[in-house]
C-alpha positions in Angstrom: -4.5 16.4 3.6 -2.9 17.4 0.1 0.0 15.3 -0.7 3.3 17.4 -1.6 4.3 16.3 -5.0 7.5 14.3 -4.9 10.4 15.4 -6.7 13.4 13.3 -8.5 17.0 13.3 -8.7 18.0 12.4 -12.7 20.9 11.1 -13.9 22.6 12.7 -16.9 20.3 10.7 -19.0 17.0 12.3 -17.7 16.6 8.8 -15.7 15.2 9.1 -12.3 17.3 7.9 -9.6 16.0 9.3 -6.3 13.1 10.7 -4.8 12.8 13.4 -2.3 9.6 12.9 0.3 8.2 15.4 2.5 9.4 13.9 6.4 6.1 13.0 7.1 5.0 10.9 4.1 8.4 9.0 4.1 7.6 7.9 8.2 3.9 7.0 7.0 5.8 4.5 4.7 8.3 3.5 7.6 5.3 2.1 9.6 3.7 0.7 6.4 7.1 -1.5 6.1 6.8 -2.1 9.8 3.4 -3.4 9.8 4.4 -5.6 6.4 7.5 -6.9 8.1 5.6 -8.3 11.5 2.8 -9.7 9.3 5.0 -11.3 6.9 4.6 -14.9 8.6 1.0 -15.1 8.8 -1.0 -17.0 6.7 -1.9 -15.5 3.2 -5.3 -16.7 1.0 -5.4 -16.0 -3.1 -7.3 -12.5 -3.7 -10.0 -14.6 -5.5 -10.9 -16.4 -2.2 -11.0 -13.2 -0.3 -13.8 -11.6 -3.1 -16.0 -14.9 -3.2 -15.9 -14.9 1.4 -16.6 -11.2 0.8 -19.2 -11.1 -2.0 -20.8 -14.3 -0.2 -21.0 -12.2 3.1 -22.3 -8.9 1.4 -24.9 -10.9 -0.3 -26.5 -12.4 3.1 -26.6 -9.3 4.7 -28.2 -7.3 1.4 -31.2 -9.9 1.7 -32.3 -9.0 5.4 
C-alpha cells in the first residue's frame, strides 16, 4: 500500500511545527508505541552482539 505523503504545519518562519497523518498511519504508530511501551522492561543486548549470534547462526546453516 502507497503511503499518503504527510503534510506540515509551518510557523511564520517556514519551520515545521506539525504534521498531518492519514488516520490509519497515525494508529499504525499508536500500536508501534504500545508494543515499545510493554517491552520497555525487558532485557536489551548491544546491536553488535545481536549481528555476531546472527551471522554465527547464518553461517552454520549456509554449510549444510
Amino acid at each position: 500500500m502507497a503511503r499518503a505523503k504527510k503534510q506540515f504545519i509551518v510557523d511564520e518562519q517556514g519551520r515545521k511545527t506539525a504534521i498531518i497523518l492519514p488516520i490509519k498511519e497515525y494508529e499504525e504508530l499508536l500500536e508501534d508505541l504500545a508494543i515499545i511501551a510493554e517491552r520497555r522492561h525487558e532485557p536489551t543486548e548491544p546491536l553488535e552482539v545481536v549481528i555476531a549470534r546472527l551471522e554465527k547462526k547464518w553461517r552454520n546453516t549456509g554449510s549444510r
